[in-house]
C-alpha positions, -999 to 999 in steps of 0.1 A, spaced: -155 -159 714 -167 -139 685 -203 -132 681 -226 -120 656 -261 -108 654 -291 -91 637 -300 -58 649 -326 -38 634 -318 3 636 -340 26 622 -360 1 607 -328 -14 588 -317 -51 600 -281 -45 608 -249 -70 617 -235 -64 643 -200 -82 650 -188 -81 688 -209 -47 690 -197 -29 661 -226 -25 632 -207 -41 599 -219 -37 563 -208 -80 560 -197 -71 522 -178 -100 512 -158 -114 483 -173 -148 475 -158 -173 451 -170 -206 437 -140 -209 410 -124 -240 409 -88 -225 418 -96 -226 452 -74 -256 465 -44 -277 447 -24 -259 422 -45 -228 416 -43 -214 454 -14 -190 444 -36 -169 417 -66 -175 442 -49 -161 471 -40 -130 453 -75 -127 449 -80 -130 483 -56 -104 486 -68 -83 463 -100 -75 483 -87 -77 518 -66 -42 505 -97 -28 491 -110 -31 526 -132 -62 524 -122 -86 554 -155 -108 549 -150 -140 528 -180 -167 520 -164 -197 505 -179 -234 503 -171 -266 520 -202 -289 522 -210 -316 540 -206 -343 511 -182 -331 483 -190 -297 476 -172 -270 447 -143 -287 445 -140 -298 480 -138 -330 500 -162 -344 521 -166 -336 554 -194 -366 564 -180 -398 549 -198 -424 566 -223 -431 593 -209 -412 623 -175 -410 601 -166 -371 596 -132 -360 582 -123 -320 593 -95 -321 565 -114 -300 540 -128 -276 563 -95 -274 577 -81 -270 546 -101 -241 533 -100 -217 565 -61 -220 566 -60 -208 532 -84 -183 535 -69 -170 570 -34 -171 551 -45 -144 527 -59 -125 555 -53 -127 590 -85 -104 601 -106 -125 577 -141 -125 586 -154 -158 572 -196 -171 564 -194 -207 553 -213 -219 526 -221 -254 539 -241 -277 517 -261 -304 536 -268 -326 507 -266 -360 513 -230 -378 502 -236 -403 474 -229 -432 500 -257 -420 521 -285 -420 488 -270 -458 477 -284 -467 513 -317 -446 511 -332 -454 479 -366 -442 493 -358 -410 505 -347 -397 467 -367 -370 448 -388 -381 417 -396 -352 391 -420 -354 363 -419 -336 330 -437 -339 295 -406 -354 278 -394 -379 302 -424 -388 323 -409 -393 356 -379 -403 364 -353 -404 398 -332 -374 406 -305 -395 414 -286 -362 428 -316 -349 450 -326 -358 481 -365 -355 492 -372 -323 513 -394 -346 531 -372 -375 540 -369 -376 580 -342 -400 577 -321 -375 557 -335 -341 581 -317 -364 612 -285 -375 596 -273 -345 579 -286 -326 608 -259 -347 632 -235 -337 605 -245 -304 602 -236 -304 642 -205 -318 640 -192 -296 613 -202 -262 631 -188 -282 668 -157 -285 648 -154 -253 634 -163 -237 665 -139 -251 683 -107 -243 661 -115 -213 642 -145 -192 665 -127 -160 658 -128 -158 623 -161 -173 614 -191 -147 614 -216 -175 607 -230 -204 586 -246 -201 554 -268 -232 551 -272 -247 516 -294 -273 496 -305 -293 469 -310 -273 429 -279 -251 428 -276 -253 467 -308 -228 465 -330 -249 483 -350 -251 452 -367 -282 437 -352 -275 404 -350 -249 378 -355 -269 346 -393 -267 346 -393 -304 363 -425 -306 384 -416 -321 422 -413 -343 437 -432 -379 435 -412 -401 454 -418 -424 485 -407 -398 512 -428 -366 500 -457 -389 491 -457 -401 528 -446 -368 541 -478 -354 524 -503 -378 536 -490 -375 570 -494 -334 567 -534 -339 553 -542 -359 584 -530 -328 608 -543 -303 587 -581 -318 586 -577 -332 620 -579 -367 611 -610 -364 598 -617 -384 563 -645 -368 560 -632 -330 560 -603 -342 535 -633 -359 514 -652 -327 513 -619 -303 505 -609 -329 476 -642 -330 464 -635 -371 462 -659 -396 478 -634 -421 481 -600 -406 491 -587 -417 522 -555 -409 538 -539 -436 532 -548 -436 494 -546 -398 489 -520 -386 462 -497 -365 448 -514 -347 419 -501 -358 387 -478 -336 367 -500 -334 337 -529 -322 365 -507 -293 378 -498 -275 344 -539 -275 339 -563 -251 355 -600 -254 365 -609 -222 344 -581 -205 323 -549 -199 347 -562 -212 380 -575 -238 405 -610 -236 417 -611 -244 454 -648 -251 446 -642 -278 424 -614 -295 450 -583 -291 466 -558 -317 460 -540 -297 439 -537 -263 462 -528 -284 492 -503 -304 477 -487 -270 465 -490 -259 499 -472 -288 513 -448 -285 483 -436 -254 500 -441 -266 534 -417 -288 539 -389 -270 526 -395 -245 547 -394 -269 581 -360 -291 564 -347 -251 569 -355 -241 598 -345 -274 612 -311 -270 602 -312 -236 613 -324 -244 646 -290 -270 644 -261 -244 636 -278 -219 662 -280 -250 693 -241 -252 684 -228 -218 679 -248 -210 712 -265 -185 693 -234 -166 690 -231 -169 652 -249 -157 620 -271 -182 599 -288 -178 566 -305 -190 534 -315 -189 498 -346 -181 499 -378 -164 489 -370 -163 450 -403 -143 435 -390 -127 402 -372 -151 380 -360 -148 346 -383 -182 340 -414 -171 361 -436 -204 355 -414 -214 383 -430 -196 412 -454 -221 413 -432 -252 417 -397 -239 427 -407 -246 465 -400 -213 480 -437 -197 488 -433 -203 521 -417 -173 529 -432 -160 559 -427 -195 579 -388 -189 573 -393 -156 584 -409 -164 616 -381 -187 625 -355 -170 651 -329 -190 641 -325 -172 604 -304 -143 604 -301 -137 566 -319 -144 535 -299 -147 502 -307 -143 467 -288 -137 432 -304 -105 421 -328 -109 391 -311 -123 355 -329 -108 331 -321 -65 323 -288 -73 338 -268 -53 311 -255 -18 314 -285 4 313 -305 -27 331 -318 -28 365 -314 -49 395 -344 -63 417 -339 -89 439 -352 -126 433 -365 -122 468 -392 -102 486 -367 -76 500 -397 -54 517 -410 -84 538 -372 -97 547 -361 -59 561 -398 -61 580 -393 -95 592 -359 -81 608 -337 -104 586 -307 -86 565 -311 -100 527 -279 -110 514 -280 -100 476 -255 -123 458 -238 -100 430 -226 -124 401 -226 -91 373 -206 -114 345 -178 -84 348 -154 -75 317 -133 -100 326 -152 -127 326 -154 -147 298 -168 -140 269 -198 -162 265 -209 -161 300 -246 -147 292 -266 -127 315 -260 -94 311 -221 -95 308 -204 -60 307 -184 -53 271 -165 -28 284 -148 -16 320 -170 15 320 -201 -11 318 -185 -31 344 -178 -2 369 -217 14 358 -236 -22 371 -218 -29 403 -222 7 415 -259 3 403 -264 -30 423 -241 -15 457 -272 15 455 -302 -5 455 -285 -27 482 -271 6 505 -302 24 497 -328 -1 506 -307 -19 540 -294 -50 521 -256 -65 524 -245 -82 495 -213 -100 484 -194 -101 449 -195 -133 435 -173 -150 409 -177 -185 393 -148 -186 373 -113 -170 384 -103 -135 381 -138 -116 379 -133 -84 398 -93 -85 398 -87 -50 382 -74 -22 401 -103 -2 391 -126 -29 404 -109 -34 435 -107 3 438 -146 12 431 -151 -18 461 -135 -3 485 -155 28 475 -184 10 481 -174 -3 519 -165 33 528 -203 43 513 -219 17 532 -202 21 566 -213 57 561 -248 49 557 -246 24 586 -235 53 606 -264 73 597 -285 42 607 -274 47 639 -278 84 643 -315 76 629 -315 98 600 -316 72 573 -354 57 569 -367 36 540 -372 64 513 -395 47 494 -434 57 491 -442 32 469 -454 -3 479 -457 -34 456 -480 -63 475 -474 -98 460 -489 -130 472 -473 -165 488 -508 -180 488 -516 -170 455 -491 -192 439 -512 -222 451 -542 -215 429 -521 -211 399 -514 -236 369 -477 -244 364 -471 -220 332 -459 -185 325 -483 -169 294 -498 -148 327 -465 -147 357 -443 -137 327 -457 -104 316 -480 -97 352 -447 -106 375 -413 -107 358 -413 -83 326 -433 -57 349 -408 -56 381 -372 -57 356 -387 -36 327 -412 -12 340 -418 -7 377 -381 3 385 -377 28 355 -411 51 371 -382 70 383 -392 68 419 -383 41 450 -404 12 458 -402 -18 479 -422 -54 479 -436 -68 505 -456 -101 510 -496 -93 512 -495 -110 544 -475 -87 556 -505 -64 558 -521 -81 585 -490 -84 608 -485 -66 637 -472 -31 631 -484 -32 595 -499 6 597 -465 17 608 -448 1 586 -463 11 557 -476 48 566 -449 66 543 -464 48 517 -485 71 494 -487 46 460 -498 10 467 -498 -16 438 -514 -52 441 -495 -68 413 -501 -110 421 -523 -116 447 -557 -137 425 -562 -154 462 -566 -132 492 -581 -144 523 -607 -130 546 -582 -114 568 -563 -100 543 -592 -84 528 -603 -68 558 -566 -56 566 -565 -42 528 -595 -25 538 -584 -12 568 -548 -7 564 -540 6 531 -574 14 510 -575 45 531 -558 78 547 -553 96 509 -534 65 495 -540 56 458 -542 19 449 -534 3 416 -553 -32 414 -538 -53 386 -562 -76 370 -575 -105 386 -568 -88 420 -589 -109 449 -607 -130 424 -601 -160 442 -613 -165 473 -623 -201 497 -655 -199 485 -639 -205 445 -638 -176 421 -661 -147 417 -655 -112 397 -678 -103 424 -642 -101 446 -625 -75 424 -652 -56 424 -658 -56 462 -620 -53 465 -615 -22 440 -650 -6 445 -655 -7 411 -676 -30 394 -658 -58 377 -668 -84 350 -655 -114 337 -664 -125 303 -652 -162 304 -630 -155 274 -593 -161 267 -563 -144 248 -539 -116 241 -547 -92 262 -542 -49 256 -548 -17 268 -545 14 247 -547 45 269 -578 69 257 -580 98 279 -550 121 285 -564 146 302 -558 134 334 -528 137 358 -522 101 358 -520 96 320 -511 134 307 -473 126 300 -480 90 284 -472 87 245 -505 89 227 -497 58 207 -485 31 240 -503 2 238 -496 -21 266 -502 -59 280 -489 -95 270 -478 -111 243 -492 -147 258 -526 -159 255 -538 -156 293 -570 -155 306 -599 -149 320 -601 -115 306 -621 -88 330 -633 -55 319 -648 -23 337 -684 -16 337 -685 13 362 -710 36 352 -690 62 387 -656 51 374 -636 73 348 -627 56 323 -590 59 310 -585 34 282 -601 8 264 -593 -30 265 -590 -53 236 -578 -87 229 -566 -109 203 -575 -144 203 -563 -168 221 -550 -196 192 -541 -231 199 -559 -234 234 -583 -256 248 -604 -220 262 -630 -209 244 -611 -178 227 -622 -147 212 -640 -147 182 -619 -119 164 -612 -88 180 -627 -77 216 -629 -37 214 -648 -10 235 -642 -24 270 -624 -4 297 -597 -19 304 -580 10 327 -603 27 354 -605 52 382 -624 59 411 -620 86 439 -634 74 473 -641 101 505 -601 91 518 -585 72 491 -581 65 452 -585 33 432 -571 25 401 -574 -10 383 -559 -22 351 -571 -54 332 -539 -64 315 -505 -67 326 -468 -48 318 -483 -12 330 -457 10 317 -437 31 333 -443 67 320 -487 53 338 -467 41 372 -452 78 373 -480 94 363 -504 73 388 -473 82 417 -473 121 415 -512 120 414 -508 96 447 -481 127 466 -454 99 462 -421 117 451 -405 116 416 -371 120 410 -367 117 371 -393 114 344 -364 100 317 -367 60 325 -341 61 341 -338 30 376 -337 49 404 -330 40 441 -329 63 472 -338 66 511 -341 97 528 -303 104 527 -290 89 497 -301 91 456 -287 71 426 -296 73 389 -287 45 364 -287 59 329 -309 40 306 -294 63 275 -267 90 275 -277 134 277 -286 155 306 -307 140 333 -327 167 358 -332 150 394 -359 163 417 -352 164 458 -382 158 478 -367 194 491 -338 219 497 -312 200 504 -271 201 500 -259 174 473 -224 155 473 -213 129 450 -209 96 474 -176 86 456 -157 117 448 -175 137 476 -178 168 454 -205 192 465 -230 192 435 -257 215 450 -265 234 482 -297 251 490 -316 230 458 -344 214 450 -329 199 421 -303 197 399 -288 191 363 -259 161 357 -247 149 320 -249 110 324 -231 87 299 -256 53 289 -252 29 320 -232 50 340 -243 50 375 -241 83 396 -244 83 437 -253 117 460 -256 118 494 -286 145 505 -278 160 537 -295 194 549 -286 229 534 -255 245 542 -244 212 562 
């Protein structure tokens, strides 16, 4: 029987199939020419990859009807094996050595919600109040958790048992867009029966049956667990002072949230737990999961995946999947996953990015980035192969309507990108390809809990920063979870990193301030602290944390609005190369605003704001001017750095990276990603480019396999605008 695993090698989560380390790029397609009369052209596709060299396949037969498909589960204890059946003989048709991951869907079947009205999801938003998602079952329903989880046993029994030698492992799938998501609509989740029971049962185990503990965290004399409930919608989108919840003031809110993500997490690894009991642990399972950067960032707080680390923990995941970020998708663009990539390579998973690039052949009003021309198309899937190869992800190419990727050219660059990626696999092996990057981004699970449902601060702080400026410093970086820090191995883990930035983490815990402390303020390592860094803490909310956090002393001025920072001294190493006239920040109304008041700290730009119309904060009066917004301070064995407003640009990230020892391979804006034997360079414009090694090395172009250089420390390359070039770095005179 076929098995498949997770190893990690070299730091990198690797598959492994009967043995052999495998790259698992696959062709995935959710077209809707995948049975009746369309299977001819669909085949072809098939075909099309499996002579490119792809022999991995991730196609979609649910448990109810799923893309197109029948139904597997079509009554109580009724299962049907046609559609299933149905799908891997076509796909084994096309290719004999097909290697397939099933997309299974465990929704519940339409018959199965008539019969459970109480177990459906009820969503709330301003327009229609709340209302039944007649499509969507509760994460928290048990009776739902037990029936699709016999299903779900069935399916993979049946599978097993007549096609074990194709099928690599099950991709487990559910609810919003089979993302395990609670929607993406900005529909605020979920009031009905089962999560409202679900939650009260979770408050009596986390306060130990005590009414009087849950009395004190509420801050309500008369809750009781029976009575205690979901907070309203309304409640959620409001916070305590500005953009957050104040533990001090209660905690219905902030539990709820952390229930919200909670169960979600345990429907998963139930179902996990499931496919691994039946495939004897011999097969692959995965997720969607983790989703941190969205295009819509007001839905981290709701979208139910900030439970992370729980998935993580869970033996029974091998992979965690995710669509890579929607929004600078176009040639010239940049990819970043939706997920935490850092904390899934650390937590020994492989993350699956799904590429979905809206090719030249798509059509025409498909959105999102989609590539004008075949040189655009060719420029973003080599970009998206070289942040997956370079930082240990596997990925497959996705297509929702027919015929994306059927071009020779296409086909040809794929195969190109298998050979690439079993090359790097075998340097994985040999131990000579380590995480390259020496730059570390920290962002917070936890904090997500203390924070209103509304983007005017995630936007600009979270999303616009990690698409439009952090992967264009023209040097490496990962993200990690903060909680990360405090897990075992954490100093090893991050000890090649020189640049640390805390970008969302308003809540930290005592633990994780003492690890921050520890672990990472220290041994020569510069820290950028954005904002509200820490502020939040058990005790409620204090200034007092950021400055104990970022040694510099920190004020809040209990004022709202458009926050900036204009850069005023250029004289140092960090700020030298900026353009005099950058001014930086968001375009929302956010607050609470903090400023600098350091009297040891040098000062490198001033802070202003705008103010803040049409809110219920008490806004500016006119124009705030003559604060410092943008500070350093130089401890015995480590730098700090802390900005008051959000979007830091990237020409300060590269700047503040050099000054940290962390190495820079362009200053033109240009995305670059690279490990210690591979560099690629996305062109943001067209003209010469100059890329930097880290130190003499001999140069090849990965696709042609030219030498460029031999003996160099750098080298000189005329890039057109989005083109995407690919060198492998071996040593001198290899």
């Amino acid at each position: 029987m076929l098995q498949a695993e997770v190893k990690v090698t070299d730091g990198f989560p690797v598959i492994h199939v009967n043995g052999e380390a495998e790259t698992g790029f696959a062709f995935c397609s959710v077209a809707g020419d995948l049975s009746g009369e369309g299977r001819g052209a669909a085949g072809e596709r098939i075909a099309g990859f499996r002579d490119a060299g792809i022999h991995w396949y991730t196609f979609g037969v649910g448990l109810g009807p799923f893309l197109g498909q029948g139904s597997f589960w079509t009554g109580p204890g009724e299962y049907d094996c046609g559609a299933v059946d149905d799908m891997m003989d076509f796909v084994l048709s096309a290719d004999g050595d097909a290697r397939v991951l099933l997309r299974v869907a465990v929704d519940a079947p339409e018959w199965w919600k008539e019969t459970h009205p109480d177990d459906i999801a009820v969503g709330w938003d301003e327009r229609r109040g709340y209302f039944r998602e007649e499509w969507l079952q509760s994460y928290s329903s048990r009776a739902w958790r037990s029936d699709a989880g016999e299903a779900l046993r069935e399916y993979v029994g049946h599978v097993e048992k007549t096609y074990g030698e194709n099928v690599v492992g099950y991709h487990v799938c559910a609810e919003a867009s089979h993302e395990w998501s609670y929607g993406w609509w900005g529909t605020l989740h979920d009031y009905g029966r089962a999560q409202a029971e679900g939650f009260r049962v979770w408050l009596k185990e986390k306060h130990c049956g005590s009414v009087e503990k849950l009395r004190e965290s509420w801050k309500d004399v008369a809750v009781t667990f029976e009575t205690a409930s979901i907070p309203p919608g309304e409640s959620r989108k409001e916070g305590d002072y500005f953009e957050y919840f104040d533990p001090s003031k209660g905690r219905q809110r902030i539990e709820y949230l952390e229930y919200h993500n909670a169960t979600v997490a345990e429907a998963i690894c139930g179902f996990a737990s499931a496919v691994k009991e039946e495939t004897e642990r011999r097969k692959l399972c995965g997720v969607f999961y983790g989703y941190y950067f969205f295009g819509e960032n007001a839905l981290l707080v709701d979208v139910g995946h900030r439970a992370l680390k729980r998935v993580l923990e869970s033996a029974d995941v091998d992979f965690i999947a995710c669509p890579y970020n929607y929004r600078e998708r176009h040639s010239g663009g940049a990819t970043i996953t939706q997920a935490i990539a850092g904390s899934v390579r650390l937590g020994g998973k492989v993350c699956y990015v799904e590429d979905d690039t809206r090719t030249h052949l798509s059509p025409e009003k498909s959105g999102y980035g989609r590539a004008e021309r075949p040189e655009d198309t060719t420029g973003i899937l080599k970009r998206n192969h070289a942040f997956a190869v370079t930082g240990g992800c596997s990925m497959w190419w996705m297509e929702q309507t027919p015929g994306w990727f059927s071009d020779p050219e296409i086909l040809g660059t794929i195969g190109a990108m298998e050979r690439i990626g079993r090359e790097m696999l075998r340097e994985r092996e040999a131990g000579s390809a380590a995480p390259g990057a020496q730059t570390a981004v920290f962002v917070s699970d936890e904090s997500a809990r203390y924070m209103r449902y509304s983007k005017s601060l995630i936007e600009p702080q979270v999303n616009e920063f990690c698409v439009e400026h952090l992967p264009r410093m023209g040097a490496p970086y990962e993200v990690f979870m903060v909680s990360d820090i405090t897990g075992p191995g954490a100093e090893e883990a991050f000890e090649g990193h020189r640049f640390c930035i805390f970008l969302n983490v308003p809540y930290l815990d005592a633990e994780q301030r003492a690890a921050i402390r520890e672990k990472i303020a220290c041994r020569g390592r510069t820290v950028l602290w954005m904002g509200a860094a820490g502020y939040i803490s058990e005790e409620g909310l204090s200034a007092g944390n950021v400055s104990e956090l970022t040694g510099m002393e920190i004020v809040e001025g209990g004022l709202g609005g458009k926050v900036r920072v204009a850069v005023t001294d250029f004289d140092d190493e960090m700020t030298k190369e900026m353009p005099r006239n950058q001014v930086f920040g968001s375009n929302e109304a956010t607050g609470p605003l903090f400023w600098c008041v350091d009297a040891d700290a040098k000062h490198l730009g001033e802070l202003y704001c705008m103010p803040a119309v049409g809110t219920d904060w008490r806004p500016c009066e006119g124009m705030i001017a003559g604060k410092t917004g943008l500070a350093a301070k130089e401890f015995g064995d480590w730098r700090s750095v802390w900005c008051g407003a959000p979007n830091v640009p990237s020409a300060l990230l590269r700047g503040i990276a050099r000054k940290a020892g962390a190495h820079v391979y362009v200053d033109t804006d240009d995305v670059v990603y690279a490990n210690s034997r591979m560099v690629a360079v996305h062109a943001r414009y067209p003209g010469p480019r100059h890329v930097m090694l880290p130190g003499a090395a001999k140069v090849r172009d990965a696709y042609t396999g030219k030498t460029v250089a031999d003996g160099a420390v750098s080298f000189d390359v005329m890039m057109a605008r989005g083109e995407t070039r690919v060198w492998v770095v071996e040593a001198a005179g290899s």
